[in-house]
Every structure is written in C-alpha cells, then in structure tokens.
KEVOGU-103007 format. One line per field, with one value per residue: residue number from 1; z negated, x negated, y of N, C-alpha, C in turn; residue in one letter. Coordinates in Angstrom, 2 decimals, padded with zeros to 5 digits. Example, Ala and Ser with C-alpha at 12.3 -4.5 7.8 and 13.67 -1.06 7.14 Angstrom:
<atoms>
resi	c(1:2)
nc3	c(-007.80:-007.08)
nc1	c(-013.19:-012.85)
nc2	c(-005.69:-002.25)
cac3	c(-007.80:-007.14)
cac1	c(-012.30:-013.67)
cac2	c(-004.50:-001.06)
cc3	c(-007.80:-007.87)
cc1	c(-013.20:-012.90)
cc2	c(-003.30:000.03)
resn	c(a:s)
</atoms>
This chain:
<atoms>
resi	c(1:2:3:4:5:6:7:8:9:10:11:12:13:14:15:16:17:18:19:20:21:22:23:24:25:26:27:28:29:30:31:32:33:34:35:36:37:38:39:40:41:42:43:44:45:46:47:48:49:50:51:52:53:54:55:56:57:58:59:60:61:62:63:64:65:66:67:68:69:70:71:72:73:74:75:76:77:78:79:80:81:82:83:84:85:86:87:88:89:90:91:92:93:94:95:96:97:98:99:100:101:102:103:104:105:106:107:108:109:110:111:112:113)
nc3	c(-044.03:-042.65:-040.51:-039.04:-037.73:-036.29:-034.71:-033.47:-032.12:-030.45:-028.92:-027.67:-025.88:-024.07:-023.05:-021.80:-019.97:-018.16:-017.54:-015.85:-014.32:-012.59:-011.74:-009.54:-006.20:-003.60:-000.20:002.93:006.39:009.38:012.67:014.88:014.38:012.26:013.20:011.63:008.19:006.03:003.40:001.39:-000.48:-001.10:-001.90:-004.89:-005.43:-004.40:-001.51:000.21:003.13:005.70:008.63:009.47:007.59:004.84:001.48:-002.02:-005.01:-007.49:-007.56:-008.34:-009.44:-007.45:-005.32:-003.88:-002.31:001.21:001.83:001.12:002.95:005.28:004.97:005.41:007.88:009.33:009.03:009.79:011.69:013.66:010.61:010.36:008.69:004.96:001.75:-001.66:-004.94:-004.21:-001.03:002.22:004.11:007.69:008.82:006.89:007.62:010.63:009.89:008.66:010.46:012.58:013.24:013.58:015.80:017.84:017.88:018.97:021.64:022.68:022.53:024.64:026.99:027.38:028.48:030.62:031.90)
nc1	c(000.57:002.73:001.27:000.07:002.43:002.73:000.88:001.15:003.68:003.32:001.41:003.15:004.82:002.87:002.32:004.57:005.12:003.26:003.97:006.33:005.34:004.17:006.41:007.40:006.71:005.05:005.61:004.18:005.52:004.40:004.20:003.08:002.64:000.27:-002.28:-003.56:-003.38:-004.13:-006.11:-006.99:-007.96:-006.57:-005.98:-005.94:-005.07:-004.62:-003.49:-001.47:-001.44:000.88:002.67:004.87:004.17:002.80:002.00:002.33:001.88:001.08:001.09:-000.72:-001.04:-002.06:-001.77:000.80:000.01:-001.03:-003.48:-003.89:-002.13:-003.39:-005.63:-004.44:-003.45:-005.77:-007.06:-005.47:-003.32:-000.71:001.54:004.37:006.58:006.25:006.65:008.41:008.50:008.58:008.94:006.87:007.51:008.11:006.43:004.07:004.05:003.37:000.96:-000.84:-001.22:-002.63:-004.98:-005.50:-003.82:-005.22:-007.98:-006.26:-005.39:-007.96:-009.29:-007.10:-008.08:-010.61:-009.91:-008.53:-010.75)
nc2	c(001.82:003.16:003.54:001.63:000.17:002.66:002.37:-000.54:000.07:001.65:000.10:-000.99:-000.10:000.84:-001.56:-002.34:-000.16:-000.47:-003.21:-002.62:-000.91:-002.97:-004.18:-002.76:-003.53:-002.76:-002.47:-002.21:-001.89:-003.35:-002.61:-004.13:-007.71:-009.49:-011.05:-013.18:-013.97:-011.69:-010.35:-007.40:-004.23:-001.72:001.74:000.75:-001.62:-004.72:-005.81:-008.44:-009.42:-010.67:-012.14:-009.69:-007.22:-006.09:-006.45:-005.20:-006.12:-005.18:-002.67:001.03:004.15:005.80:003.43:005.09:007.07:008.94:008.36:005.78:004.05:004.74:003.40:000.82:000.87:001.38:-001.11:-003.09:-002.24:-000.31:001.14:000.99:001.74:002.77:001.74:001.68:002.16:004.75:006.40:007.03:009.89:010.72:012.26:011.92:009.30:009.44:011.23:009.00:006.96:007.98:007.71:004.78:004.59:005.92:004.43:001.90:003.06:003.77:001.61:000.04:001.99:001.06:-001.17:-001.35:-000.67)
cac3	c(-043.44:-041.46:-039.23:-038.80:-037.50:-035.26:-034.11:-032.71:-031.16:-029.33:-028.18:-027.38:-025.37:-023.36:-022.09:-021.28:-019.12:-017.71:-016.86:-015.45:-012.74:-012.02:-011.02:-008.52:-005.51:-002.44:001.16:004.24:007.43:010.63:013.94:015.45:013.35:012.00:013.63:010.45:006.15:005.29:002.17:001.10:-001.82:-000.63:-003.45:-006.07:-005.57:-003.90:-000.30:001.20:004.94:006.68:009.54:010.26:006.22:003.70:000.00:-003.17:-006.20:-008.80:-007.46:-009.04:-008.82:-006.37:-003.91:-003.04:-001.63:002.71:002.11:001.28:004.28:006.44:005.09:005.74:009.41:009.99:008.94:010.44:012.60:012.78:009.99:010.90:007.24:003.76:000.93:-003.33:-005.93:-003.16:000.30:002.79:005.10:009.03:009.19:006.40:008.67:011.49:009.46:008.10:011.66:013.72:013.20:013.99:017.37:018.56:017.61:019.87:022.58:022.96:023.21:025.97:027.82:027.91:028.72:031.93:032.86)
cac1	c(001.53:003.45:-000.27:000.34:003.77:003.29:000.27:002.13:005.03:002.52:000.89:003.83:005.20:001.87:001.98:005.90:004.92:002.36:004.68:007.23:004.73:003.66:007.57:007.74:006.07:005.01:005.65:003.95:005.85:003.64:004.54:002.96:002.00:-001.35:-002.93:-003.66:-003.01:-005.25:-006.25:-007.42:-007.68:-006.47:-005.34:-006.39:-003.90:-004.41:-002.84:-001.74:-000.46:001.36:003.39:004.74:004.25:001.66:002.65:001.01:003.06:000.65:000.42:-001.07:-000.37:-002.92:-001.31:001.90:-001.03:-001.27:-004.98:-003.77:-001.24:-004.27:-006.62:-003.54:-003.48:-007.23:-007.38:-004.15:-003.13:000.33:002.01:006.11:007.13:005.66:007.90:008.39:009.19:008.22:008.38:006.26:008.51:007.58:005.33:003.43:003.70:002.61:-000.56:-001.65:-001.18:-003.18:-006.53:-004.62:-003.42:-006.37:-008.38:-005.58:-005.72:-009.81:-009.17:-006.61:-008.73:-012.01:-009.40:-008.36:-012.02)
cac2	c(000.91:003.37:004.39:000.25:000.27:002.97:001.99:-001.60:000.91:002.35:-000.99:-002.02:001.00:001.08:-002.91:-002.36:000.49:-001.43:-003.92:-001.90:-000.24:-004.02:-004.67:-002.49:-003.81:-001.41:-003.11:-001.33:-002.72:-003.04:-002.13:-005.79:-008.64:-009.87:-012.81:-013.73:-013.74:-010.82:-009.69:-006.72:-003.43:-000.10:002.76:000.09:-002.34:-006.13:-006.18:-009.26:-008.83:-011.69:-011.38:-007.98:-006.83:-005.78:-006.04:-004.96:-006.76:-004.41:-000.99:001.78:005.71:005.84:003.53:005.42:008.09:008.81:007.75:004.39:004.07:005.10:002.36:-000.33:001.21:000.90:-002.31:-004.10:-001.91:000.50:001.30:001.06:002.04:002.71:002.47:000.77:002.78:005.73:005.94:008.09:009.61:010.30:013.27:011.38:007.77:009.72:011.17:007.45:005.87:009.06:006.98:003.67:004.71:006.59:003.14:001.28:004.13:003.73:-000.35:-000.07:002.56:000.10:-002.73:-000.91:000.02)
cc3	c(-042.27:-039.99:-038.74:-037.47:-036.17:-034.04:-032.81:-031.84:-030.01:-028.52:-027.41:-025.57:-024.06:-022.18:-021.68:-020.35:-018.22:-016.45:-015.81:-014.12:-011.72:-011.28:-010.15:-007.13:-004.36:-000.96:002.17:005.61:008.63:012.05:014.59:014.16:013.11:012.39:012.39:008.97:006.47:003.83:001.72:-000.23:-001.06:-001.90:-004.82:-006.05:-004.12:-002.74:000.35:002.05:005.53:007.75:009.96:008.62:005.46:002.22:-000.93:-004.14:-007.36:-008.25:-008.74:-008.56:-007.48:-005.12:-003.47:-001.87:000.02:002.55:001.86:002.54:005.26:006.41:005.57:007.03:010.37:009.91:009.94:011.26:012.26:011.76:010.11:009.14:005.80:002.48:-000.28:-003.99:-005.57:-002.11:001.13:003.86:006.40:009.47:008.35:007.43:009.57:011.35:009.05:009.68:012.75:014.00:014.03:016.12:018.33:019.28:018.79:021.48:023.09:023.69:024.55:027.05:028.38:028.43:030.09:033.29:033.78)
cc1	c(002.26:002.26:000.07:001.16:003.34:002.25:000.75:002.85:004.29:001.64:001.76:004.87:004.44:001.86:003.37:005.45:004.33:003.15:005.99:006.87:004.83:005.01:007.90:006.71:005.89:004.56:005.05:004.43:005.09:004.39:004.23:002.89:000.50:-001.34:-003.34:-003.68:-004.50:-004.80:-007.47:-007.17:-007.54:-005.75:-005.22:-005.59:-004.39:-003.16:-002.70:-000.85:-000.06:002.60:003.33:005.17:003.11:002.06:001.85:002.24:002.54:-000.05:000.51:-000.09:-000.86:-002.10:-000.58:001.19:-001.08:-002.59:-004.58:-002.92:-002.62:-005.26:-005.63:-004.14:-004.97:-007.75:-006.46:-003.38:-001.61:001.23:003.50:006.62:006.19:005.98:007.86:009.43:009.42:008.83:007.91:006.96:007.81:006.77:004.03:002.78:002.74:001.53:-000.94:-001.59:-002.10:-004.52:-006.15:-004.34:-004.53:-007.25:-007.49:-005.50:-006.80:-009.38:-008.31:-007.30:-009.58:-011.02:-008.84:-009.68:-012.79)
cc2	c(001.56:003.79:003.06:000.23:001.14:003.16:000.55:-001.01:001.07:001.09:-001.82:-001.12:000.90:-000.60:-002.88:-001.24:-000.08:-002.77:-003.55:-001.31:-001.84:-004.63:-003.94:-002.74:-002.69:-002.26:-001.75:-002.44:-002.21:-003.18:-003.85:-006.21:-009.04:-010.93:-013.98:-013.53:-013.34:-010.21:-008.86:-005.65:-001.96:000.44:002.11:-000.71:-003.31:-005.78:-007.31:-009.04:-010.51:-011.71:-009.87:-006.88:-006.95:-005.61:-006.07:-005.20:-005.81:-002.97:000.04:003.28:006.06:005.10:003.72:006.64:007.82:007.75:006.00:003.67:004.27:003.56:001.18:-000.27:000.94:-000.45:-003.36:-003.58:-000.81:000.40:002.06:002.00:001.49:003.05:001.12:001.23:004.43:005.56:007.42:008.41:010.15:011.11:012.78:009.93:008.12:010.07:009.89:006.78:006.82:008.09:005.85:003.37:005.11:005.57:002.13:001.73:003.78:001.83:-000.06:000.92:001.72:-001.19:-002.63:-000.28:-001.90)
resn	c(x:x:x:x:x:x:x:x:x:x:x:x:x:x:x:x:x:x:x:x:x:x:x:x:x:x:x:x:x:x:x:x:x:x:x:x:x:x:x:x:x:x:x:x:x:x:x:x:x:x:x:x:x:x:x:x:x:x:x:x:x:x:x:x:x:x:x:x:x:x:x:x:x:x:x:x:x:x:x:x:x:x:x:x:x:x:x:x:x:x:x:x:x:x:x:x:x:x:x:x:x:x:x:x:x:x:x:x:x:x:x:x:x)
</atoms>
C-alpha cells in the first residue's frame, strides 16, 4: 500500500513539473518583423513568429541554448532579445545573430551589384 501511495506522489510530482516548465513561455524579439505567421521547431519547442516576436509556450531545457537563438536568426532573421524563465545576454545575442547578419550582409552586397 505504501509502494502505492508513493508511487501516485511521484506521478504526481513528475506531471506538476511538467506543467510548471510548460508555464513559462520563451519570447525571442526580432530586430524587423516577419512578412508572415511562421511556424517552426528549434531546441525542441514549437515556435510561432508574428510580427516582431517568436514564442514557444512549451519550452524545453534545450531551448534556452545559443544554438536555438541561432536557428530563430537563420530562419527569421535578427534576433533583438532572447529571454523566459532565462535570458541570453549580449555577447550570447551577438553569437546567435553572427550567421543572421552575415546572411543580410551577402543580400545587400548582391542588391548593390
């Protein structure tokens, strides 16, 4: 009876944690806006972007990670701020957006040729 009991505790412990990650959401704010509602999966966690914002309502551990800030940036472009239950502060920003800019850099070069 008590293996029972603290078996439940523990089921119960585990989906309150669970729920607890799932309330903290993780916004990445973009430098422009998106032309259009995208959706995507970076650091395991559902991104939708509209306007000048990317939010993940069920992040993981994984997506407070640069590498996820980088995939935002390659996809939608700079990454102004990246911040939840975290946030990445500006030597981090500036590594997730290096790809980003380079990518923006190259376009305005061929757009002046």
């Amino acid at each position: 009876m008590k293996l029972q009991i603290l078996a439940a505790c523990a089921a119960l412990v585990t989906f309150s944690a669970g729920s607890a990650l799932a309330g903290d959401p993780i916004t990445a704010k973009l430098a422009s806006p998106v032309a259009e509602k995208t959706k995507f999966i970076a650091g395991g966690a559902m991104f939708n972007c509209e306007a000048d914002a990317c939010v993940a309502l069920a992040p993981t551990s994984q997506t407070y990670a640069v590498a996820t800030c980088k995939t935002i940036a390659d996809k939608v472009g700079v990454v102004a701020s990246f911040e939840g239950r975290k946030a990445l502060d500006e030597t981090r920003i500036a590594d997730c957006n290096a790809k980003a800019i380079a990518k923006a850099g190259g376009a305005t070069q061929l757009a002046k040729q």
